[in-house]
C-alpha positions as CSV (number, residue, x, y, z in Angstrom):
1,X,0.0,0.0,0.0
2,X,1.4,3.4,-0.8
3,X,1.9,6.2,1.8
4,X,-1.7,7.9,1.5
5,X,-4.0,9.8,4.0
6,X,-5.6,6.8,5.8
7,X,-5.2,3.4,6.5
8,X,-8.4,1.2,8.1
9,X,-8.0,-1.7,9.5
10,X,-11.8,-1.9,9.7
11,X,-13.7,-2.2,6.3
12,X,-15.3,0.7,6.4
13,X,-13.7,4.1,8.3
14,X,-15.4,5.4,11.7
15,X,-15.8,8.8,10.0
16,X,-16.3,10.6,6.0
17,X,-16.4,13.5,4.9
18,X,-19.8,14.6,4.5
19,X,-21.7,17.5,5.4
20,X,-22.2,15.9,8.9
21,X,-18.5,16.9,9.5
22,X,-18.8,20.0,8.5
23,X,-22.5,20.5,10.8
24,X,-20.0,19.3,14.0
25,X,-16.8,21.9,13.2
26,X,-19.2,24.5,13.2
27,X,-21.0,23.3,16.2
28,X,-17.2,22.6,18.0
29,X,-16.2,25.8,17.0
30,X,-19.1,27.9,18.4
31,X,-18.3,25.4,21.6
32,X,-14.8,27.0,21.6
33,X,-15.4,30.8,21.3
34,X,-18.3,30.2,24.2
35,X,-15.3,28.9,26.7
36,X,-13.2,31.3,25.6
37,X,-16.0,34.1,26.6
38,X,-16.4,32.1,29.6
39,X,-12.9,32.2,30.6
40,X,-11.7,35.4,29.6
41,X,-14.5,37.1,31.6
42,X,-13.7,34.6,34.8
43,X,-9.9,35.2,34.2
44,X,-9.2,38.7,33.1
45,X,-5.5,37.6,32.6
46,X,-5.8,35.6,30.0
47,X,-8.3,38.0,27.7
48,X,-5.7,39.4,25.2
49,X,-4.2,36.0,24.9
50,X,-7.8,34.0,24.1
51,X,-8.6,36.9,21.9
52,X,-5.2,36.6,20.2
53,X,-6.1,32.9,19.6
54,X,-9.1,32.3,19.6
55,X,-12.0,35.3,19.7
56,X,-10.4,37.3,16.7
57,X,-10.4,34.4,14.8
58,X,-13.5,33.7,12.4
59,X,-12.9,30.2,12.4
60,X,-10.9,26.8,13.3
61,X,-8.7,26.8,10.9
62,X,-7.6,29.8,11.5
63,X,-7.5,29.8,15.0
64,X,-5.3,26.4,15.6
65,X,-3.2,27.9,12.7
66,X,-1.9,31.1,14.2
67,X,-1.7,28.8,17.6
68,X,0.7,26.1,15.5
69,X,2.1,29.0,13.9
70,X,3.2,30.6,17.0
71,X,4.2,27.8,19.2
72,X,6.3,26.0,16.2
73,X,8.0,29.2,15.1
74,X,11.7,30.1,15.4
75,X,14.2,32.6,15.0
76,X,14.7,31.3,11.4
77,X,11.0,29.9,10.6
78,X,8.9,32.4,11.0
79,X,5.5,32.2,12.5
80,X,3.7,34.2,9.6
81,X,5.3,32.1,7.2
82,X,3.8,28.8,9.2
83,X,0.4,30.5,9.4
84,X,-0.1,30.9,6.0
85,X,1.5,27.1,5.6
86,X,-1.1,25.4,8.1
87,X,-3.9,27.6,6.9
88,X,-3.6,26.8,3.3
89,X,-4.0,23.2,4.5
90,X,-6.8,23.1,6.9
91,X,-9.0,25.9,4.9
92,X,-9.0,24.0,1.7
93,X,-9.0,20.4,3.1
94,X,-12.4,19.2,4.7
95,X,-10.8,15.4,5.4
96,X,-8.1,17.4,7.5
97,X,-10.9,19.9,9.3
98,X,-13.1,16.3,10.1
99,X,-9.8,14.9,11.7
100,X,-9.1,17.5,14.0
101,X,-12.8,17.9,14.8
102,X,-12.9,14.1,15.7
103,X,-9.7,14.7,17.7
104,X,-10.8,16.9,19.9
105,X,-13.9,15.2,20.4
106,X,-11.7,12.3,21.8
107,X,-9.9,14.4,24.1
108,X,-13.3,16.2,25.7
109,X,-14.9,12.6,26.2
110,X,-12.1,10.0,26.7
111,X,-9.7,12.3,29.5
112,X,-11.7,13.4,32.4
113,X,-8.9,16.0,32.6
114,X,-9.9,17.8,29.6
115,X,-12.2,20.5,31.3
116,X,-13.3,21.8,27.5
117,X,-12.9,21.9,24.1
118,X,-11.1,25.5,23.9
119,X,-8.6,23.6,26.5
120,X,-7.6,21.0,24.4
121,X,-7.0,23.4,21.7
122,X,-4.7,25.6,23.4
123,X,-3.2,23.5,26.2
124,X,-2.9,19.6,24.9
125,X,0.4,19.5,23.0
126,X,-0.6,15.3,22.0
127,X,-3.6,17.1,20.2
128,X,-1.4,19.8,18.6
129,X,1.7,17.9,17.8
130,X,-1.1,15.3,15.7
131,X,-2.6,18.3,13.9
132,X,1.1,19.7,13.1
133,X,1.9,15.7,12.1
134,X,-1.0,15.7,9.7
135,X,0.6,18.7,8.0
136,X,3.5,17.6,7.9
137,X,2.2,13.9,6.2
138,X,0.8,16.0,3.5
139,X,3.9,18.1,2.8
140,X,5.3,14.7,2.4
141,X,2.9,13.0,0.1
142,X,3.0,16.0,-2.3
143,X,7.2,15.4,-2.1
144,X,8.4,18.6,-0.1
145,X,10.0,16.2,2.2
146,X,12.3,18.7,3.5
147,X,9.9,21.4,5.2
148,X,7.8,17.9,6.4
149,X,10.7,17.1,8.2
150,X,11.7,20.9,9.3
151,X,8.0,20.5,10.7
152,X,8.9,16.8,12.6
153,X,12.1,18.6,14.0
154,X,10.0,21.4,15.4
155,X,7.5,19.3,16.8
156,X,10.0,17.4,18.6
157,X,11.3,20.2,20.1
158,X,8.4,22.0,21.4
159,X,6.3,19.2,22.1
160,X,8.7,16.4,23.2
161,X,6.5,14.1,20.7
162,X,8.6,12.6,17.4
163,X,6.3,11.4,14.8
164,X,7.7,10.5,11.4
165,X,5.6,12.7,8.5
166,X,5.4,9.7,6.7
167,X,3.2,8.4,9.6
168,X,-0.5,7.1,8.4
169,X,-2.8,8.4,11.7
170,X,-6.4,8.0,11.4
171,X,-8.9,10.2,12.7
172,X,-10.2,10.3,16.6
173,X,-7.1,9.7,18.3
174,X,-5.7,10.9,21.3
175,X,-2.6,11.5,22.5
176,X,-2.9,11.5,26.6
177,X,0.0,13.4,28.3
178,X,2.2,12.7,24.7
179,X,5.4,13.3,26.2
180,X,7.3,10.9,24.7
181,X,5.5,9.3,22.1
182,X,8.3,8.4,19.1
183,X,6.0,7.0,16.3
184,X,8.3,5.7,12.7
185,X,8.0,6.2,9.8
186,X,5.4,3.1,7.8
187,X,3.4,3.3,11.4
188,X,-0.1,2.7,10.9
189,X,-2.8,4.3,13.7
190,X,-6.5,3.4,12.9
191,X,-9.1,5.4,13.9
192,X,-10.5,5.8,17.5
193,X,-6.9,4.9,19.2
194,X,-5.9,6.2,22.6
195,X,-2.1,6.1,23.3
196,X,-0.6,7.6,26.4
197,X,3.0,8.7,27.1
198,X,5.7,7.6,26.8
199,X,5.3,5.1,23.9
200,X,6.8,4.0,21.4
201,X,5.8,2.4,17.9
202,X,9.5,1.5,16.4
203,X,11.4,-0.8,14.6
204,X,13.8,-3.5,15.6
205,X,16.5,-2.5,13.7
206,X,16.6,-5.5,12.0
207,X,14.7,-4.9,8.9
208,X,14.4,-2.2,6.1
209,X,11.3,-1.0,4.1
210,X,7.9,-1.6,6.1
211,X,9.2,-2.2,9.4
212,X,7.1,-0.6,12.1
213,X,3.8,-1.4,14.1
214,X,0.3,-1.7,12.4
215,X,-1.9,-0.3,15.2
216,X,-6.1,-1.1,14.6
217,X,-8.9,0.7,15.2
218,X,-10.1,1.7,18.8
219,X,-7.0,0.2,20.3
220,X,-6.2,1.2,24.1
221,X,-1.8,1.3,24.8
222,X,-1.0,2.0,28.1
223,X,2.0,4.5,29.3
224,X,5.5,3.6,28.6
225,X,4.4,0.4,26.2
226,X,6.6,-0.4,23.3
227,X,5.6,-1.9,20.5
228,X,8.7,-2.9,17.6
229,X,8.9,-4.1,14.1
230,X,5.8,-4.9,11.3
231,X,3.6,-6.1,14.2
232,X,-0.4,-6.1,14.0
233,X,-2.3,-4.4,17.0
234,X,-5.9,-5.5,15.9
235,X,-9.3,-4.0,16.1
236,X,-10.5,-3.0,19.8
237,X,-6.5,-4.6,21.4
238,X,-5.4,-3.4,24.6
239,X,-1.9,-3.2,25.8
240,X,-0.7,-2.8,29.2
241,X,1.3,0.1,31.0
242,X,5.1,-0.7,30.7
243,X,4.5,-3.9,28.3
244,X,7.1,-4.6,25.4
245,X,5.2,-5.8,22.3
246,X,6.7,-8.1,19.9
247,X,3.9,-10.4,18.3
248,X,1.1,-10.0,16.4
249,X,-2.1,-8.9,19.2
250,X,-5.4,-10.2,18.2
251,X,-8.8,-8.6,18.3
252,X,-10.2,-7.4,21.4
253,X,-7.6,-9.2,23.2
254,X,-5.0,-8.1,26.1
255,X,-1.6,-8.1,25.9
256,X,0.7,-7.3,29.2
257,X,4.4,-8.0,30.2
258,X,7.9,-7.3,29.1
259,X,7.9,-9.2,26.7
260,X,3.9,-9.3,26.4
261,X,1.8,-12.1,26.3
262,X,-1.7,-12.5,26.1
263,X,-4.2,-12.7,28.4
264,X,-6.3,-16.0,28.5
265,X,-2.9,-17.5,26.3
266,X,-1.8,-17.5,23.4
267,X,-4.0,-20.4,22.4
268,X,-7.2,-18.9,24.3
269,X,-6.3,-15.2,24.6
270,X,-9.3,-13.8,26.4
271,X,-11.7,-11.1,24.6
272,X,-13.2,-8.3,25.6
273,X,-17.0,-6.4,24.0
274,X,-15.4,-3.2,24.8
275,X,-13.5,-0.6,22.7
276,X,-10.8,0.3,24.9
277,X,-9.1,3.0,22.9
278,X,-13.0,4.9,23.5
279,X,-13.4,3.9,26.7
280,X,-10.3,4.1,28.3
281,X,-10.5,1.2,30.3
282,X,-7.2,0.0,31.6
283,X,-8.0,-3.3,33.3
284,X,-9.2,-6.4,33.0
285,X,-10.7,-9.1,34.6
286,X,-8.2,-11.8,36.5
287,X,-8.2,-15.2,35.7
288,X,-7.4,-18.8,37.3
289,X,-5.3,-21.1,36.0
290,X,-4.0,-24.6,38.0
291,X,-6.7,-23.9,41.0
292,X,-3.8,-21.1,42.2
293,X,-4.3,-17.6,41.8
294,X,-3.1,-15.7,39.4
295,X,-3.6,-11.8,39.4
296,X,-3.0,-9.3,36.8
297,X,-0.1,-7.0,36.8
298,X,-1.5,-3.8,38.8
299,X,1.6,-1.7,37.9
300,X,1.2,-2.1,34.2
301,X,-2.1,-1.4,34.1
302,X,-2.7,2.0,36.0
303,X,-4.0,4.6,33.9
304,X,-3.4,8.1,36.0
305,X,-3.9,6.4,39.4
306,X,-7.2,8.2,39.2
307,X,-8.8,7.3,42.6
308,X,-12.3,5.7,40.4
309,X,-10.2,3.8,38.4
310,X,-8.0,2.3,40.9
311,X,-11.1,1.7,43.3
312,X,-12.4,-0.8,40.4
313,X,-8.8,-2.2,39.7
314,X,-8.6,-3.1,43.6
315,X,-12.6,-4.5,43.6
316,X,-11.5,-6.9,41.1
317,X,-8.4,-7.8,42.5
318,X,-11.0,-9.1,45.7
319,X,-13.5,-10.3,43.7
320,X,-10.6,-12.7,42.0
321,X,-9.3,-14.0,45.2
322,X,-12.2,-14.6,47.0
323,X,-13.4,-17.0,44.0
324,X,-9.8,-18.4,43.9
325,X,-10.0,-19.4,47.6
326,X,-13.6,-20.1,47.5
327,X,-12.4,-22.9,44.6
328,X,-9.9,-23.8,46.8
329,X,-12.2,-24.1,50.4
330,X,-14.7,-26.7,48.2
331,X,-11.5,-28.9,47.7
332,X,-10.5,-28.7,51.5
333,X,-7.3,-26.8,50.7
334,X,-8.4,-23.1,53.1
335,X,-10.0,-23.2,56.7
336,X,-11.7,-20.3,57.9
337,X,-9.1,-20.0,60.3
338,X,-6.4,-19.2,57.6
339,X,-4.3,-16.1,56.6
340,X,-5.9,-15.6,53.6
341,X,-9.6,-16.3,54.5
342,X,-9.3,-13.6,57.4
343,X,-7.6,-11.4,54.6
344,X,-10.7,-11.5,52.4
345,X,-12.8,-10.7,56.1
346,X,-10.5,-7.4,56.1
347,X,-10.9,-6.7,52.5
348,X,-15.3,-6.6,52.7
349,X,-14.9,-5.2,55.8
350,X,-13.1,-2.2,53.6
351,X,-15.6,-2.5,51.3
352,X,-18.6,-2.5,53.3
353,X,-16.9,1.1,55.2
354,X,-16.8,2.1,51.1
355,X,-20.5,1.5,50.8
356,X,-21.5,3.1,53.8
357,X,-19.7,6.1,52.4
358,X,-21.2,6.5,49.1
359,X,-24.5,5.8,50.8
360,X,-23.8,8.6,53.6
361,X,-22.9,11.1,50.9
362,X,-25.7,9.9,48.5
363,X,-28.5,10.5,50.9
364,X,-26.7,13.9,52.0
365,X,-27.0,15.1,48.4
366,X,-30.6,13.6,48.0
367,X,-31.3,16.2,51.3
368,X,-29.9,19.0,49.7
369,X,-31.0,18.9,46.3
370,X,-35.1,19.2,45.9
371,X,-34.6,18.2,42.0
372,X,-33.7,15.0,43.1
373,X,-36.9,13.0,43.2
374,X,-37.8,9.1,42.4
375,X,-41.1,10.2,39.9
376,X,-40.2,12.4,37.2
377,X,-42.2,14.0,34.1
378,X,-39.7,16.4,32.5
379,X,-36.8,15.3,30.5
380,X,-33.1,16.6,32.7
381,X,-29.4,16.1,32.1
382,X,-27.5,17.3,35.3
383,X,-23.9,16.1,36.4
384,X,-23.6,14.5,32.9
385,X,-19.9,13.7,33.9
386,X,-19.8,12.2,37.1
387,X,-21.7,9.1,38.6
388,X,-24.1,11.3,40.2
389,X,-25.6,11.4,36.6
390,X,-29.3,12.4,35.9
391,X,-30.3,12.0,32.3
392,X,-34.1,11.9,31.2
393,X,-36.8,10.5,33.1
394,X,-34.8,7.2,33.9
395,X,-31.5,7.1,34.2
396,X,-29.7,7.6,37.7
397,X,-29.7,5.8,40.7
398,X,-33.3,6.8,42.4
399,X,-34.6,8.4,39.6
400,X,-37.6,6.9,37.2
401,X,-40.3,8.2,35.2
402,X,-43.8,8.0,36.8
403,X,-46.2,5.2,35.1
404,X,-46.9,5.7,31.5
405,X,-44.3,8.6,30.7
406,X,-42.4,7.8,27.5
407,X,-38.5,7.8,27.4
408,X,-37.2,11.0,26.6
409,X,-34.8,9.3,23.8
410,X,-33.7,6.4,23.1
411,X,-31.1,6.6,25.9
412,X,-33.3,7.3,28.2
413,X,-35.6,3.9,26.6
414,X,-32.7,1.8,27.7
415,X,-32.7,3.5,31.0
416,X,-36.5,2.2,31.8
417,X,-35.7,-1.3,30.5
418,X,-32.6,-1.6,33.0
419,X,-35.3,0.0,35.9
420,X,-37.9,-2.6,35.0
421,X,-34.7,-5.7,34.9
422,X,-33.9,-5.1,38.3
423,X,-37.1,-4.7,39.8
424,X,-37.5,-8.0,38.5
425,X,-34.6,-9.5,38.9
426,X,-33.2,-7.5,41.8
427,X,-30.1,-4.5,41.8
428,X,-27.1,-7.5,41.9
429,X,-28.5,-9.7,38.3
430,X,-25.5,-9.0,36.6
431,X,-27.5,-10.0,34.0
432,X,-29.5,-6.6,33.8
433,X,-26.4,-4.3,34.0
434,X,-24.4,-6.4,31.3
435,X,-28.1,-6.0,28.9
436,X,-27.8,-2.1,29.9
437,X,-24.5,-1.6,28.6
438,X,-25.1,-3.5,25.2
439,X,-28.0,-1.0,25.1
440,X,-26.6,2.2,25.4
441,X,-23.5,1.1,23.8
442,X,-25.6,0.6,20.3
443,X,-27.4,3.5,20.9
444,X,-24.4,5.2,21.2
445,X,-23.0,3.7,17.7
446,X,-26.1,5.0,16.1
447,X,-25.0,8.0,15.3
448,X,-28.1,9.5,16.8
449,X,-28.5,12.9,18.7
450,X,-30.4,12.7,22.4
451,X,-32.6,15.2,23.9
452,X,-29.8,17.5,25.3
453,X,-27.3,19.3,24.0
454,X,-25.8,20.1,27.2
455,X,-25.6,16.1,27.6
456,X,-24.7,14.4,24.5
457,X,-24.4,10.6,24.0
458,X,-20.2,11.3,23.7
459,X,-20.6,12.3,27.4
460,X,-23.2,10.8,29.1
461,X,-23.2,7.0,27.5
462,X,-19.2,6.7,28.7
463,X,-20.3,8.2,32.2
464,X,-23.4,5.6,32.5
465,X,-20.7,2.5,31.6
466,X,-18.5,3.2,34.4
467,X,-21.4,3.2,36.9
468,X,-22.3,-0.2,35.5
469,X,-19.3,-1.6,35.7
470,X,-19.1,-0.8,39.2
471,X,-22.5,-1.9,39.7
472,X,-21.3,-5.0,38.3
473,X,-18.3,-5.5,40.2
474,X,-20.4,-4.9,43.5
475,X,-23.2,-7.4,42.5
476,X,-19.8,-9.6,41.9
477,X,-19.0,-9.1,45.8
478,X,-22.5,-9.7,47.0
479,X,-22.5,-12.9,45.0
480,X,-19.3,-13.8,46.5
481,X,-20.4,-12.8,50.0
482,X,-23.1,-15.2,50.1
483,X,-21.0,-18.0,48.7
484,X,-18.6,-17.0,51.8
């Protein structure tokens, strides 16, 4: 295959051009200037530099072209000169425009540390490094391979991020942190991918021509992973923190270790529903082999030591061993007595003090907030972002449409059918959450727009998975307790 603009491992890419992509640049871009309103008025400081970058600017291309302009300049490259460079790109290339659109998109939704979109623009050098890359691949492919590499320098410099121009990169990908990232030259990055820092896609020095990593789409690769030679990362892959890749990963699959293997085996390697480069899930679930127990490398797969994160990284880890000595009390092998058992006491103990908490603070909130009720006729999106989540008439713990109101989308329809699973079934049928998650996840897919603006599906559907997966993992523990 020839260097080009896109490579999909898929057969069909996540995204075209179409007048849909232009509908969300102008929609992202109104998003922008808003913030930047916001924030020069709360921060007074910073109003002649958003105005400089942003506000005076009539549109996006503009705007992240004076901002690469200025921050890639130098005494001898001269910013003006790589204004006009940038901006004859991005004005007059709509597949360009649609990529950094469905860039920052992924930045806003996938990293809870992106506070807005105008944020990511100015502030997250993965995001501008990429857009700066994606010039610089152009410059290539119409054979000014000097200034492409004069623009690969620069980067490098400023950004501490070395991606070779000749670099295919789909669209939707996110850099986390970037600091680091060295990506060679006949790299392939599908669309949807989410790579943190310090990783590196190389080659093993061994071999010329096409010698570097094939990475699929909506792959997740954990900080500090390196991944060498004409390797294949397939479709929906994750790769631990710290791991050192040097075979083929299939599908959906895990790969952890130095040098990684798979999870599951290589024969068996376990799978996973989930797109992990979307949803930024770092872990996964531990697994017995030989009756012993065998638990996943913790230190590899950390994502920012975020407290929620780790808190389900260290459910599962209890949730493994109490089944591991559970298997092991049937056969006689643990007393009640032992070590381990009074261990597992410790760690529900920890967990029932956990629960306690949430519920303390839950019922605090519920006393200070009259707009949380359990019957509901209006449609409402409040704390879109955080567990705490209200969306519709049905969605969020406590909260459910009175009898005969209709779903206020098709979210919200999944919502009711999860209410009346566990009403059923009862709040620990793992059953009910695992349907939930299927549900929103396709509506998700659709393409579809919800009720709210304020709330859309890019924000709320990733918000409402986490809270099932914990709700999983604590049906998991109450499952476990009873067997205990």
């Amino acid at each position: 295959m020839p260097a080009g603009e896109r490579w999909h491992p898929a057969p069909t890419p996540a995204y075209s051009t179409s007048v849909h992509d232009s509908e969300d640049e102008a929609f992202v871009w109104s998003q922008i200037k808003a913030e930047a309103h916001r924030d020069a008025e709360q921060e007074p400081a910073l109003a002649s530099y958003l105005y400089s970058t942003i506000l005076s600017h009539s549109s996006l291309s503009r705007s992240l072209s004076f901002h690469l302009g200025n921050k890639l300049c130098s005494s001898t490259l001269l910013s003006t000169l790589l204004y006009d460079l940038f901006l004859n790109f991005f004005s007059t290339d709509q597949e360009l425009r649609a990529a950094t659109v469905a860039d920052l998109r992924a930045a806003r939704v996938r990293d809870p540390a992106c506070v807005s979109f105008s944020h990511c623009l100015l502030n997250y050098k993965g995001f501008l490094a990429l857009q700066a890359q994606r010039v610089a691949h152009r410059l290539w492919n119409q054979s000014r391979k000097p200034l492409a590499l004069a623009l690969q320098s620069r980067i490098s410099d400023v950004f501490a991020v070395d991606i070779h121009p000749a670099a295919r990169i789909g669209k939707g990908v996110l850099f986390d942190h970037a600091t680091g990232v060295v990506v060679g030259e006949t790299a392939v990055i599908g669309n949807n991918v989410s790579i943190l820092h310090h990783v590196t896609l190389g080659g093993t020095g061994k071999a010329g021509g096409d010698r570097h990593p094939k990475i699929g789409d909506g792959v997740l690769i954990g900080a500090g992973a390196t991944i060498l030679g004409n390797v294949k990362i397939g479709e929906g892959a994750k790769i631990g923190a710290g791991s050192m890749v040097l075979i083929d990963v299939p599908p959906r699959t895990t790969a952890v270790g130095n040098p990684a293997r798979l999870v599951g085996g290589k024969d068996k390697p376990k799978r996973h529903d989930e797109c992990p480069g979307e949803t930024m899930d770092h872990t996964f679930e531990w697994i017995l082999l030989d009756d012993k127990i065998k638990l996943g490398p913790t230190h590899l797969l950390f994502n920012h030591g975020e407290a929620r994160q780790g808190t389900i990284i260290h459910l599962e880890r209890v949730v493994a061993t109490g089944r591991g000595l559970m298997k092991e009390k049937r056969k006689g092998g643990v007393e009640s007595g032992h070590p381990r058992m009074q261990r597992m006491a410790h760690a529900f103990s920890l967990f029932v003090v956990f629960i306690l908490v949430v519920a303390f603070f839950s019922r605090a909130e519920a006393s200070n907030n009259d707009s949380q009720v359990k019957c509901s006729r209006t449609c409402v999106a409040q704390n879109c972002n955080t567990v705490g989540i209200r969306y519709g008439k049905y969605c969020g713990v406590g909260w459910t449409g009175c009898p005969g109101e209709e779903p206020c989308d098709e979210l919200d329809a999944c919502c009711k059918v999860h209410d009346n699973c566990v009403e059923k079934k009862g709040l620990i049928d793992i059953k009910c959450h695992e349907k939930f998650k299927r549900c929103i996840k396709k509506v998700h897919k659709s393409g579809k727009a919800g009720f709210s603006q304020d709330c859309p599906y890019d924000i709320a559907v990733p918000t409402m998975v986490q809270g099932m997966d914990m709700a999983i993992l604590f049906s998991q523990l109450g499952s476990l307790r009873d067997e205990l």
